[in-house]
MARSEVO-206179 format. One record per residue: residue number from 0; residue in one letter; x, y, z of N, C-alpha, C in turn. Coordinates in nm, 4 decimals. Layout:
N
<rec><num>NUM</num><residu>a</residu><n_x>X</n_x><n_y>Y</n_y><n_z>Z</n_z><ca_x>X</ca_x><ca_y>Y</ca_y><ca_z>Z</ca_z><c_x>X</c_x><c_y>Y</c_y><c_z>Z</c_z></rec>
...
END
This chain:
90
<rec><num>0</num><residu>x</residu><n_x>1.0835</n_x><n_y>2.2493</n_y><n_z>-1.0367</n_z><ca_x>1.1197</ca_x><ca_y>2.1282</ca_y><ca_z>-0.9659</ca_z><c_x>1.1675</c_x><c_y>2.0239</c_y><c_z>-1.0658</c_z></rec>
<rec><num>1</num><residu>x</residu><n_x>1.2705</n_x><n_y>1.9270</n_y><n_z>-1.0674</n_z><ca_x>1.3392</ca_x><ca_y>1.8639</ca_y><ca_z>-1.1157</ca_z><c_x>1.2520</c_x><c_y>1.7417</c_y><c_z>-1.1145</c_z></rec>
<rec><num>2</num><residu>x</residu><n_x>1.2207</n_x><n_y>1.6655</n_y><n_z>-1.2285</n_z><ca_x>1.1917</ca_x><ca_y>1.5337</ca_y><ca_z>-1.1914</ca_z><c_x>1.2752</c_x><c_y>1.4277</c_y><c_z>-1.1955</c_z></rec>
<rec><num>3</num><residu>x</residu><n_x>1.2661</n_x><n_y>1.3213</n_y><n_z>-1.0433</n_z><ca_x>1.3662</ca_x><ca_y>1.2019</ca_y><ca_z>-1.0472</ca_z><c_x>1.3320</c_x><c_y>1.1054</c_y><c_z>-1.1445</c_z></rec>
<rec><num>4</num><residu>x</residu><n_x>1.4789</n_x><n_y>1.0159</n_y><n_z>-1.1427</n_z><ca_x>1.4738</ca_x><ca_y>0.9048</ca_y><ca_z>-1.2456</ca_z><c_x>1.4028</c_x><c_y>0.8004</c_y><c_z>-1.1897</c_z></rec>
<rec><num>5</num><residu>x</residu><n_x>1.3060</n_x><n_y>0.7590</n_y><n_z>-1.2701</n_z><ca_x>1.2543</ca_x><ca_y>0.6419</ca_y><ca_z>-1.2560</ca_z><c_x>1.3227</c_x><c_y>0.5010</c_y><c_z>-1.3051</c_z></rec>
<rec><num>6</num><residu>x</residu><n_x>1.3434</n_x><n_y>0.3763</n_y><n_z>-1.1961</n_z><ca_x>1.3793</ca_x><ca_y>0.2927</ca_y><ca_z>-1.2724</ca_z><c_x>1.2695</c_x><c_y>0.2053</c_y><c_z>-1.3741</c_z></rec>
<rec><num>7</num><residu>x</residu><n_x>1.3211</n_x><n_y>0.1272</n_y><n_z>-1.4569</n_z><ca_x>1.2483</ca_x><ca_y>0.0563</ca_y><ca_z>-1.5893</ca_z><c_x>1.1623</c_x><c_y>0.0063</c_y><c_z>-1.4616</c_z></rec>
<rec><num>8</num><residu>x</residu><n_x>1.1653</n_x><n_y>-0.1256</n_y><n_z>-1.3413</n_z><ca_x>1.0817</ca_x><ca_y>-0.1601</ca_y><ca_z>-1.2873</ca_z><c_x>0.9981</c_x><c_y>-0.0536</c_y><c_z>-1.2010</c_z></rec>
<rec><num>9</num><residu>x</residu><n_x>1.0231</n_x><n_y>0.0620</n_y><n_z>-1.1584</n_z><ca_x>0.9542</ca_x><ca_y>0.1490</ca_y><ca_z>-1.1182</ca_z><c_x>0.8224</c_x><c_y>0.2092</c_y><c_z>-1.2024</c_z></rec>
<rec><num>10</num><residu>x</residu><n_x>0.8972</n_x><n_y>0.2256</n_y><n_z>-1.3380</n_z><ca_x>0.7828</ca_x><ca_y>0.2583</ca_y><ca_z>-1.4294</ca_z><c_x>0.6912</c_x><c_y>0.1519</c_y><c_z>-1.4709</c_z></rec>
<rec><num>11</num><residu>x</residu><n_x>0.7584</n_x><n_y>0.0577</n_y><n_z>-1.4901</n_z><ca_x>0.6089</ca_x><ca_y>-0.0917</ca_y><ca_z>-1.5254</ca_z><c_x>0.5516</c_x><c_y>-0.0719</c_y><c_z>-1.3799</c_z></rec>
<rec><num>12</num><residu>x</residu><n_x>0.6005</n_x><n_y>-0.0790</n_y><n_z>-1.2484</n_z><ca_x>0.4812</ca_x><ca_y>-0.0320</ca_y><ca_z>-1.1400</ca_z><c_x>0.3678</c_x><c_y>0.0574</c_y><c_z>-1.1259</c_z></rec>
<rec><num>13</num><residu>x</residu><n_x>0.4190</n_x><n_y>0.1500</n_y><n_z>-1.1490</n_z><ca_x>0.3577</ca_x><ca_y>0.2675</ca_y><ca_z>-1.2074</ca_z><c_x>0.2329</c_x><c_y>0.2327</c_y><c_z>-1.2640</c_z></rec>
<rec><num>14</num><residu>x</residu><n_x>0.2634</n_x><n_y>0.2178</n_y><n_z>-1.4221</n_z><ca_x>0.1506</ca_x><ca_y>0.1506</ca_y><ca_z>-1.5159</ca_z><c_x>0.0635</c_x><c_y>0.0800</c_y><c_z>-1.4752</c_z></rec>
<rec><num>15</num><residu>x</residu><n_x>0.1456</n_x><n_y>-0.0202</n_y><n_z>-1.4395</n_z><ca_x>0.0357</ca_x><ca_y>-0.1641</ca_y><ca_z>-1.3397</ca_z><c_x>-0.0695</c_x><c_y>-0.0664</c_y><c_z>-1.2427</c_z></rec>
<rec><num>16</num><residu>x</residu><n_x>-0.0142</n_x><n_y>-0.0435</n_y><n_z>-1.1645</n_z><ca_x>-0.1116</ca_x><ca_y>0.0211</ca_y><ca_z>-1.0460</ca_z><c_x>-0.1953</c_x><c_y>0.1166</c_y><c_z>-1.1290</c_z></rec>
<rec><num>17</num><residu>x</residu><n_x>-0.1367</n_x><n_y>0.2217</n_y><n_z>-1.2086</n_z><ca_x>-0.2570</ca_x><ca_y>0.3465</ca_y><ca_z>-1.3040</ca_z><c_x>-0.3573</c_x><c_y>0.2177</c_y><c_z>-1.3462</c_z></rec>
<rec><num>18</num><residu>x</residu><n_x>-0.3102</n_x><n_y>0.1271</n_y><n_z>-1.4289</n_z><ca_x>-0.4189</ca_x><ca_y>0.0616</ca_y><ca_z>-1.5321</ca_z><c_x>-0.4870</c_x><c_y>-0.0794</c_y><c_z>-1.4134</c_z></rec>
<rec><num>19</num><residu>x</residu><n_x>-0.4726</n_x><n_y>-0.0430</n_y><n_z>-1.2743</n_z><ca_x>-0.5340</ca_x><ca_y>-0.1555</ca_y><ca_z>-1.2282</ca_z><c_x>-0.6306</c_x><c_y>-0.0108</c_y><c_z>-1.1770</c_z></rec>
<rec><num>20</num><residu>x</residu><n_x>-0.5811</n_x><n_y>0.1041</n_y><n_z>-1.1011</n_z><ca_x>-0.6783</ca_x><ca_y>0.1751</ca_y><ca_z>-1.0576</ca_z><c_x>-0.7367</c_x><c_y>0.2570</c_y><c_z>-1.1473</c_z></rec>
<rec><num>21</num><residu>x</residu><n_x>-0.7359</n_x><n_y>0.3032</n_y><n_z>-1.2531</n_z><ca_x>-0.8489</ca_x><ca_y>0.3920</ca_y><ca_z>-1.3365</ca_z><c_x>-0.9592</c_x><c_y>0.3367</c_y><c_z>-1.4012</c_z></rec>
<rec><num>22</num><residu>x</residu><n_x>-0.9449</n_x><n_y>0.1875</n_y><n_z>-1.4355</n_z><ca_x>-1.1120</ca_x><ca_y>0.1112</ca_y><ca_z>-1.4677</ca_z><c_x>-1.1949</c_x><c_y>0.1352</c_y><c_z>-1.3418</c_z></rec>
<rec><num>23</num><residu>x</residu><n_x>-1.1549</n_x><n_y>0.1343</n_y><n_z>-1.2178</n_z><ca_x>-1.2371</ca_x><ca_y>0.1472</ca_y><ca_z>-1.1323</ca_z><c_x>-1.2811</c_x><c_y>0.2821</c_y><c_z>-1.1135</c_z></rec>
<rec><num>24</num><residu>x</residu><n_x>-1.2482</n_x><n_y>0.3985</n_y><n_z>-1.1309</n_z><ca_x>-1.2473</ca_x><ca_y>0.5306</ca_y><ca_z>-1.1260</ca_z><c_x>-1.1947</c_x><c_y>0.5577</c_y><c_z>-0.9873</c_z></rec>
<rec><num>25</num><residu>x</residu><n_x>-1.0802</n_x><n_y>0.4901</n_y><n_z>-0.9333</n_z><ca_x>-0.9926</ca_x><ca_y>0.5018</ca_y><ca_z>-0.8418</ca_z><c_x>-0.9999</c_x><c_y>0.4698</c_y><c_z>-0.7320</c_z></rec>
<rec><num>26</num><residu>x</residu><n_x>-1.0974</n_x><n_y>0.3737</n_y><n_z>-0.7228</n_z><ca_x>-1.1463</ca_x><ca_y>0.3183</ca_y><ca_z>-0.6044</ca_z><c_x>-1.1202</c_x><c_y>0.1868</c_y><c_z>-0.5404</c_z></rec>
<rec><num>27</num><residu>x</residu><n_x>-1.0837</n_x><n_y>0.0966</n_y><n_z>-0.6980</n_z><ca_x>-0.9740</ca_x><ca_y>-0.0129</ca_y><ca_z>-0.6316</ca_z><c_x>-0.8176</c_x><c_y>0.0064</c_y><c_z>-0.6257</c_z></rec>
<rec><num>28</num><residu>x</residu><n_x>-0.7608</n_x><n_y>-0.0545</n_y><n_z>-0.5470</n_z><ca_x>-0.5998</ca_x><ca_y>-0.0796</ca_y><ca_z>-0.5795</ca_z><c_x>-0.5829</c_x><c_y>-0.2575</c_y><c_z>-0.6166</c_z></rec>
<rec><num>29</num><residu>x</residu><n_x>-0.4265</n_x><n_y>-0.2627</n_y><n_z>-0.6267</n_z><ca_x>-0.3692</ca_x><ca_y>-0.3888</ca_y><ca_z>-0.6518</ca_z><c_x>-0.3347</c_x><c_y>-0.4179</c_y><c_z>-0.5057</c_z></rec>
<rec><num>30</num><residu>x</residu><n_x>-0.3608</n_x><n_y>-0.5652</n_y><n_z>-0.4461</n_z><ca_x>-0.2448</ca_x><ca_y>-0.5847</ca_y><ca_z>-0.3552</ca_z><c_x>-0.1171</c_x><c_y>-0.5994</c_y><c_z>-0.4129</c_z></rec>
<rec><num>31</num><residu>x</residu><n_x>-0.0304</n_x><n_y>-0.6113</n_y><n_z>-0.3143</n_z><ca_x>0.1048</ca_x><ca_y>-0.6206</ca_y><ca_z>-0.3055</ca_z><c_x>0.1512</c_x><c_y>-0.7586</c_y><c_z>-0.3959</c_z></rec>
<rec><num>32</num><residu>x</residu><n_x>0.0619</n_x><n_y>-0.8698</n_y><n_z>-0.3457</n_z><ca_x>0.0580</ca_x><ca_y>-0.9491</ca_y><ca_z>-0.3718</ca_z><c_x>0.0752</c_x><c_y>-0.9742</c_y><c_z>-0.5154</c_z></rec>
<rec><num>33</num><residu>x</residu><n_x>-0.0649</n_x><n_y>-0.9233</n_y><n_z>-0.5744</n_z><ca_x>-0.0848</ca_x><ca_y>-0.8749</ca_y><ca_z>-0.7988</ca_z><c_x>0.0140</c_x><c_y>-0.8320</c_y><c_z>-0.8029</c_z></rec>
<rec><num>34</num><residu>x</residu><n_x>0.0840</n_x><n_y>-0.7226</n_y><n_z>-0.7772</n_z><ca_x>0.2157</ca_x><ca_y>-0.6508</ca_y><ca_z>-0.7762</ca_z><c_x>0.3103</c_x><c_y>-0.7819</c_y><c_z>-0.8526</c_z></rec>
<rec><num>35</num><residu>x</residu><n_x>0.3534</n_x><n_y>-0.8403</n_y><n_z>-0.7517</n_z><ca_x>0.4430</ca_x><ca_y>-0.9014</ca_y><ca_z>-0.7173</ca_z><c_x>0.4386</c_x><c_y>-1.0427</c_y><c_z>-0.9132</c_z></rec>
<rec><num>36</num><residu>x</residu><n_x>0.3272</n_x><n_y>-1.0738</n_y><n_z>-0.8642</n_z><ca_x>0.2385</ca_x><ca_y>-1.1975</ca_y><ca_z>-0.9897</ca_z><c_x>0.2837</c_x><c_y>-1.1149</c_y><c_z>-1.0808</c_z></rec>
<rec><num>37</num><residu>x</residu><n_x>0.2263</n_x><n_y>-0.9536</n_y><n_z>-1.1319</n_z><ca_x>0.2043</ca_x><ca_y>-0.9419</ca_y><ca_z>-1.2603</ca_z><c_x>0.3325</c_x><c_y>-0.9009</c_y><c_z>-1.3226</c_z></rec>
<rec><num>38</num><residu>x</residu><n_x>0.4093</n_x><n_y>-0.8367</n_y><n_z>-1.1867</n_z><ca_x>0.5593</ca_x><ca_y>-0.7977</ca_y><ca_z>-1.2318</ca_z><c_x>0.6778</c_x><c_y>-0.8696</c_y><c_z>-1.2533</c_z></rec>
<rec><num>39</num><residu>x</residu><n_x>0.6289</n_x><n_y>-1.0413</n_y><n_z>-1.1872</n_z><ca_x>0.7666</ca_x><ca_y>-1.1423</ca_y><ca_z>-1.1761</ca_z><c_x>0.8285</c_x><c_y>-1.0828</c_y><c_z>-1.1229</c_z></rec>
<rec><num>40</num><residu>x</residu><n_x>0.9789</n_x><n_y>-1.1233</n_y><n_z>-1.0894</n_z><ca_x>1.0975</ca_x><ca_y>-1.0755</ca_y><ca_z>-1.0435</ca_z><c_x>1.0711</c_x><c_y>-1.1611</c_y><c_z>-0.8874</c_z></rec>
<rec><num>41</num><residu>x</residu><n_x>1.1639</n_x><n_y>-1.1092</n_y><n_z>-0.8109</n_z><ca_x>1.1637</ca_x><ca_y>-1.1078</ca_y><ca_z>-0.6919</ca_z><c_x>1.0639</c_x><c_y>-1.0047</c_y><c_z>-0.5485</c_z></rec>
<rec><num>42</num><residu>x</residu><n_x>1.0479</n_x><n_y>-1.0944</n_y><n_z>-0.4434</n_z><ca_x>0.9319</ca_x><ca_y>-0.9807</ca_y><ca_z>-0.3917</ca_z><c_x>1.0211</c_x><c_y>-0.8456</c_y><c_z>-0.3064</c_z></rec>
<rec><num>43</num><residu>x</residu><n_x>1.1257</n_x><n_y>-0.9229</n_y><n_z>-0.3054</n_z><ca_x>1.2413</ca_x><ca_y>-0.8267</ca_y><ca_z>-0.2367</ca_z><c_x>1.2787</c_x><c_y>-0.6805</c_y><c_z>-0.3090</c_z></rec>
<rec><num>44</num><residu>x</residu><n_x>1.2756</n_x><n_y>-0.7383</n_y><n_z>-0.3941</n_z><ca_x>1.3041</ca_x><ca_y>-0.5855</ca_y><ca_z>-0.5035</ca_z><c_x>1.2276</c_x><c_y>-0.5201</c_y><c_z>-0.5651</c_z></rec>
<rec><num>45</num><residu>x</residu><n_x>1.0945</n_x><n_y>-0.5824</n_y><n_z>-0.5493</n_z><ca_x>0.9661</ca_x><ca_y>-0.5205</ca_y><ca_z>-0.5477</ca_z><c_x>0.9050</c_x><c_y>-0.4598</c_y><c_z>-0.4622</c_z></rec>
<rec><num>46</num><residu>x</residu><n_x>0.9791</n_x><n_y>-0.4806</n_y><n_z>-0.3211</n_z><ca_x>0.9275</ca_x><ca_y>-0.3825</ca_y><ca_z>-0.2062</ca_z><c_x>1.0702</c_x><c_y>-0.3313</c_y><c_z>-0.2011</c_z></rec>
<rec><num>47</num><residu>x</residu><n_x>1.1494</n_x><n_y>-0.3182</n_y><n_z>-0.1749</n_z><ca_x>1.2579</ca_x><ca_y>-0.1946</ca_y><ca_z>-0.2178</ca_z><c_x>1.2033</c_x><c_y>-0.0818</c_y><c_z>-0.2916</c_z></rec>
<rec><num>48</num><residu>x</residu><n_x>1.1640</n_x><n_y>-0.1416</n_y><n_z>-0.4422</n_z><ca_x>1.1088</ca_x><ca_y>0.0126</ca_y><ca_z>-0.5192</ca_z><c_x>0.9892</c_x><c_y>0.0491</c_y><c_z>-0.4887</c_z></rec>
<rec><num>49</num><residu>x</residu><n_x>0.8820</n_x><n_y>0.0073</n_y><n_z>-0.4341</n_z><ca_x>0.7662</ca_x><ca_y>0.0596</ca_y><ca_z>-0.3716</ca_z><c_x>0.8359</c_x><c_y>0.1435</c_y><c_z>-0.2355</c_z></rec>
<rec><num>50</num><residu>x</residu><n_x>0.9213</n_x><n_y>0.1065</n_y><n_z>-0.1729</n_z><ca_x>0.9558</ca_x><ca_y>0.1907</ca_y><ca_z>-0.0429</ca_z><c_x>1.0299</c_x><c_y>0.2966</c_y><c_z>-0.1453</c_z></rec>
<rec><num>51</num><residu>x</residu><n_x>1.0935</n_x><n_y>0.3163</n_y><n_z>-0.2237</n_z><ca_x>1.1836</ca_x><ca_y>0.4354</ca_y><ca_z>-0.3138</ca_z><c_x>1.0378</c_x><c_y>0.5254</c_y><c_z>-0.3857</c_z></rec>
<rec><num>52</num><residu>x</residu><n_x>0.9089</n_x><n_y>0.4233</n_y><n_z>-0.4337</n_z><ca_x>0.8396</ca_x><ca_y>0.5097</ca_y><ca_z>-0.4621</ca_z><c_x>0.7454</c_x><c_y>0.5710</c_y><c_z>-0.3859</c_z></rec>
<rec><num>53</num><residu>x</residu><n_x>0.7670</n_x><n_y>0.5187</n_y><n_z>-0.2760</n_z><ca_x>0.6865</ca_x><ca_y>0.5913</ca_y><ca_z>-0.1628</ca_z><c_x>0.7667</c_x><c_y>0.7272</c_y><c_z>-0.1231</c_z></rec>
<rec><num>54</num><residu>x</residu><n_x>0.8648</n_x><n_y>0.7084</n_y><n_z>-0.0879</n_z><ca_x>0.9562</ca_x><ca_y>0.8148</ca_y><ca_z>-0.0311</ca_z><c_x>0.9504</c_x><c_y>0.9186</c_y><c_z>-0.1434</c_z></rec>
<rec><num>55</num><residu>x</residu><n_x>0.9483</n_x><n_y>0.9061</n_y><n_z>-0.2554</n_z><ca_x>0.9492</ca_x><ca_y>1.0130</ca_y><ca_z>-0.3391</ca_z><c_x>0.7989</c_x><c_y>1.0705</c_y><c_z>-0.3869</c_z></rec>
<rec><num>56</num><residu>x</residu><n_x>0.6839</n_x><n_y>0.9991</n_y><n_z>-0.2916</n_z><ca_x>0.5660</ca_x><ca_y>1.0655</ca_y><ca_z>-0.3122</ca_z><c_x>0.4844</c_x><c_y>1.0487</c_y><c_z>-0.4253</c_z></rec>
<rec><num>57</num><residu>x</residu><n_x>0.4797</n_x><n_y>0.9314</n_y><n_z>-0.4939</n_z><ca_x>0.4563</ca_x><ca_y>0.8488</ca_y><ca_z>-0.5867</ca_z><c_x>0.3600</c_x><c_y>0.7541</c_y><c_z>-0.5475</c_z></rec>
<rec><num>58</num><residu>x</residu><n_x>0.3588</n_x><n_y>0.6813</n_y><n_z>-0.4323</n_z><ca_x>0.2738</ca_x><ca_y>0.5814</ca_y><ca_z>-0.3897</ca_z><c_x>0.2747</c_x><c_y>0.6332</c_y><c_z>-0.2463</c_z></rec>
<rec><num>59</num><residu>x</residu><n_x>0.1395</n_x><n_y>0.5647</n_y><n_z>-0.2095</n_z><ca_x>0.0889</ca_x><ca_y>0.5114</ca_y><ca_z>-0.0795</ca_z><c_x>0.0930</c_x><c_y>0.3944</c_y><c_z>-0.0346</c_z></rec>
<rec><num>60</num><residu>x</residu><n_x>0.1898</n_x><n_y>0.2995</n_y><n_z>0.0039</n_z><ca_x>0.1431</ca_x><ca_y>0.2193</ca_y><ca_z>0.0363</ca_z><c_x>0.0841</c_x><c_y>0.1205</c_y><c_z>0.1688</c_z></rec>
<rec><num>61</num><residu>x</residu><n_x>-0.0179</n_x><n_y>0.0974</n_y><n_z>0.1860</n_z><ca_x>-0.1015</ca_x><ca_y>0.0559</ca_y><ca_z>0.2997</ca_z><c_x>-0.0670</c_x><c_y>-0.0756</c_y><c_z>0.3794</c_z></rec>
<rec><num>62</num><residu>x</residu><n_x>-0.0050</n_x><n_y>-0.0539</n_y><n_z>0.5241</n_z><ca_x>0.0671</ca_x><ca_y>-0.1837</ca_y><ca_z>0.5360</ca_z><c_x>-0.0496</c_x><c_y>-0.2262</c_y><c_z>0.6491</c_z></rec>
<rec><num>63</num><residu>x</residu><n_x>-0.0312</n_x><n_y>-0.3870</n_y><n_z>0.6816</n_z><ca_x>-0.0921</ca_x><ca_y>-0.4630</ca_y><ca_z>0.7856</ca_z><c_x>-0.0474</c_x><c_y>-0.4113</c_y><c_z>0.9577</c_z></rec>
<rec><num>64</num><residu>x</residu><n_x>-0.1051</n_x><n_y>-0.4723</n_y><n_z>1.0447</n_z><ca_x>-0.0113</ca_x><ca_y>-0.4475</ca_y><ca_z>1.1938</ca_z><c_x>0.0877</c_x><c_y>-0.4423</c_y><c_z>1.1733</c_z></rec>
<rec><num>65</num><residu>x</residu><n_x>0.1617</n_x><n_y>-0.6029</n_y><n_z>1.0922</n_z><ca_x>0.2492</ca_x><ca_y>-0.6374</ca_y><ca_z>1.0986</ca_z><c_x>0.3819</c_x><c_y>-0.5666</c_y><c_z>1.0395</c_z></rec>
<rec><num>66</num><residu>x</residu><n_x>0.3524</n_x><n_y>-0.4928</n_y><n_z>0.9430</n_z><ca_x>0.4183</ca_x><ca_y>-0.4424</ca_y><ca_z>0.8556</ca_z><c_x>0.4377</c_x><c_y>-0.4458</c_y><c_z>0.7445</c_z></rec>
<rec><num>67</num><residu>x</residu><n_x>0.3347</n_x><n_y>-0.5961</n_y><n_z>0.6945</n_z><ca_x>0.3724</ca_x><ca_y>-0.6147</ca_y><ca_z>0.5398</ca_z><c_x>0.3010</c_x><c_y>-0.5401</c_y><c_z>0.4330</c_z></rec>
<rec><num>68</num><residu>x</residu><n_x>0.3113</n_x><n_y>-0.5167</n_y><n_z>0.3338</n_z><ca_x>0.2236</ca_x><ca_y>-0.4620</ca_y><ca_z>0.2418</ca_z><c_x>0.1387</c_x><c_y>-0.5042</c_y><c_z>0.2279</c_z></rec>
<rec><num>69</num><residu>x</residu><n_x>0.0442</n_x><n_y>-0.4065</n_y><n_z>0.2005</n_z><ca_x>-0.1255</ca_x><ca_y>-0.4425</ca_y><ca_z>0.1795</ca_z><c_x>-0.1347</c_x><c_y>-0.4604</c_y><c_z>0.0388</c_z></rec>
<rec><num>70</num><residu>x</residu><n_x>-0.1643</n_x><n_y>-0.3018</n_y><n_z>0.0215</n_z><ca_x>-0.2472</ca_x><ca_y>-0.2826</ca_y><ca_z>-0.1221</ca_z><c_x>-0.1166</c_x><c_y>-0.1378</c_y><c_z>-0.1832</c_z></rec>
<rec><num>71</num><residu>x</residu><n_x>-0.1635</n_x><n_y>-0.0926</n_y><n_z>-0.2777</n_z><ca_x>-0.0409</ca_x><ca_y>0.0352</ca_y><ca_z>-0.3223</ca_z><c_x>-0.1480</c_x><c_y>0.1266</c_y><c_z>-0.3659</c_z></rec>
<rec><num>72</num><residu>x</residu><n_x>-0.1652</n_x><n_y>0.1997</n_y><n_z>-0.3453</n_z><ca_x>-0.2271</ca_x><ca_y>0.3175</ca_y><ca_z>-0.4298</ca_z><c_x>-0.1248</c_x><c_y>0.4465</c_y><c_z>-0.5206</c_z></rec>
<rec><num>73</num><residu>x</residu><n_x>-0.1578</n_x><n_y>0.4685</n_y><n_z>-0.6060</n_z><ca_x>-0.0820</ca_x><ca_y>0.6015</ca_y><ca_z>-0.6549</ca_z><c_x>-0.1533</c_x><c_y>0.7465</c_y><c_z>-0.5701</c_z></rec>
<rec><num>74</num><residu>x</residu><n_x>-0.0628</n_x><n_y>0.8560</n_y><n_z>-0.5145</n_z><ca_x>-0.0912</ca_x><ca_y>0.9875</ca_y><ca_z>-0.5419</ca_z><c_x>-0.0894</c_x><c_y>1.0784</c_y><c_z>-0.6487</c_z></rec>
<rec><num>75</num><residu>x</residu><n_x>-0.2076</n_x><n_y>1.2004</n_y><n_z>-0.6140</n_z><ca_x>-0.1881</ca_x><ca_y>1.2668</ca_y><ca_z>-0.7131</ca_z><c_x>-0.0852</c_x><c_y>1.2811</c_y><c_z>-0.8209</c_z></rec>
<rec><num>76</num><residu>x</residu><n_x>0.0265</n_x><n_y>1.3000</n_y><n_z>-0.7546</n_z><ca_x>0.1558</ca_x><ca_y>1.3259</ca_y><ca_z>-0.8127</ca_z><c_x>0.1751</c_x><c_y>1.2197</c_y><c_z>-0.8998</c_z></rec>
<rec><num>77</num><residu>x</residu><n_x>0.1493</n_x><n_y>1.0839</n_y><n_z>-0.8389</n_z><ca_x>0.1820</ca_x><ca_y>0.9551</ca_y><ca_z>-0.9150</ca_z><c_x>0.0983</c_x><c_y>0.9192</c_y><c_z>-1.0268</c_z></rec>
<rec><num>78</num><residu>x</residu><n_x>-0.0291</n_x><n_y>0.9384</n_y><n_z>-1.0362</n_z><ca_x>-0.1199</ca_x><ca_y>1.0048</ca_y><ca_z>-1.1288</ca_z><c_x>-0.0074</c_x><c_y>1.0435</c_y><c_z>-1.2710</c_z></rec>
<rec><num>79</num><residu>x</residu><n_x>-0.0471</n_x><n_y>1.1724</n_y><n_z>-1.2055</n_z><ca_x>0.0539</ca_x><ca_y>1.2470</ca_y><ca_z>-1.3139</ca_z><c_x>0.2298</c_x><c_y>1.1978</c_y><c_z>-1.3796</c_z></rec>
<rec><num>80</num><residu>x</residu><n_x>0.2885</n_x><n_y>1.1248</n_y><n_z>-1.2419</n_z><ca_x>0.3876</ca_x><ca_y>1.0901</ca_y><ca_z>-1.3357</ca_z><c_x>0.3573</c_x><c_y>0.9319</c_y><c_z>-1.4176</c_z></rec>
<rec><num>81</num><residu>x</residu><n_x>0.2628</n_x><n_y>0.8835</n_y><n_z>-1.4048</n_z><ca_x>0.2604</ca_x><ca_y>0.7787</ca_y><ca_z>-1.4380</ca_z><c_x>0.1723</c_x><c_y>0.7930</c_y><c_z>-1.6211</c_z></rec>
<rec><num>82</num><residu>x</residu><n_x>0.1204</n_x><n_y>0.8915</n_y><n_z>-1.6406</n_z><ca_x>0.1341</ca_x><ca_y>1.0026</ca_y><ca_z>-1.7400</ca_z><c_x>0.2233</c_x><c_y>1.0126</c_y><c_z>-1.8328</c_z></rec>
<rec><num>83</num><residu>x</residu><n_x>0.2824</n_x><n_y>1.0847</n_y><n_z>-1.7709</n_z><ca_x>0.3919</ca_x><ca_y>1.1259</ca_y><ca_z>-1.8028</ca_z><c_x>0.4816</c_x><c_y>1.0707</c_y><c_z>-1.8391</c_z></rec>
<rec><num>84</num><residu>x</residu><n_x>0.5648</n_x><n_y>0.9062</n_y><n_z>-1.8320</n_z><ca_x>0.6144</ca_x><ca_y>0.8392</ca_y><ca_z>-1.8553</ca_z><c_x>0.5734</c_x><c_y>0.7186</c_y><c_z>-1.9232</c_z></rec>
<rec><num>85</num><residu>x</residu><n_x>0.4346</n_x><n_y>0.7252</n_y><n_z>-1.9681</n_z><ca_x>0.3783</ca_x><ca_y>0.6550</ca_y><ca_z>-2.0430</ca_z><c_x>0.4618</c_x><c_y>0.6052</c_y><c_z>-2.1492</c_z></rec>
<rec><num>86</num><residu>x</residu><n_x>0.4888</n_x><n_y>0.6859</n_y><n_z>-2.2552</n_z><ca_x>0.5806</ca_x><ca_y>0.6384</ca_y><ca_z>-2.3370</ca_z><c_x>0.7318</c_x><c_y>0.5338</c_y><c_z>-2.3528</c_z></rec>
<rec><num>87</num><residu>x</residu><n_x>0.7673</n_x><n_y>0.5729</n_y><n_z>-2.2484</n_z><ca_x>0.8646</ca_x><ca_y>0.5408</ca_y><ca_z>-2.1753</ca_z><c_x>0.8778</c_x><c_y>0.3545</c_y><c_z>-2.1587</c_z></rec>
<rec><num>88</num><residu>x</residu><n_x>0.7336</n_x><n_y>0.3062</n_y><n_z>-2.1318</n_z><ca_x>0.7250</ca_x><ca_y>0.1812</ca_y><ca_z>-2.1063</ca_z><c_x>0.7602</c_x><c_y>0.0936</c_y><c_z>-2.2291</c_z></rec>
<rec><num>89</num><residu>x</residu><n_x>0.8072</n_x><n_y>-0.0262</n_y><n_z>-2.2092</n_z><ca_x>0.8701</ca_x><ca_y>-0.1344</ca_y><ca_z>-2.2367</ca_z><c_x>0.7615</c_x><c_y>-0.1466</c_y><c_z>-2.3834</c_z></rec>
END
């Protein structure tokens, strides 16, 4: 299986979420919200690549009734690529 390209802000997501959930031993997440604070940028293009890293099975992310983002969790998979691209970061 081929692995996709991650963008530069995809991978600082990544990180963020691994190093917010493994002190806990995977039991907390970040809201959307930390997301948003720790990454700067815009929140628009910060939920764009959470919906790109969802679709590619990378994240979970947990929305309200309403629809907005909750919290993000990584999957297994995201686990591992977030691993994996360690080096990679900024």
């Amino acid at each position: 299986m081929t692995t996709t390209r991650l963008s530069r802000l995809q991978r600082r997501m990544l990180r963020y979420v691994y190093e917010a959930e493994a002190p806990s031993g995977w039991r907390v997440s970040p809201s959307h919200y930390a997301l948003v604070r720790a990454l700067g940028g815009h929140k628009g293009n910060i939920s764009i690549s959470l919906r790109n890293l969802e679709s590619k099975g990378l994240v979970h992310v947990y929305r309200t009734r309403g629809g907005k983002a909750e919290s993000v969790w990584l999957t297994a998979e995201g686990k591992k690529r977030a691993v994996q691209v360690s080096g990679s970061f900024e």
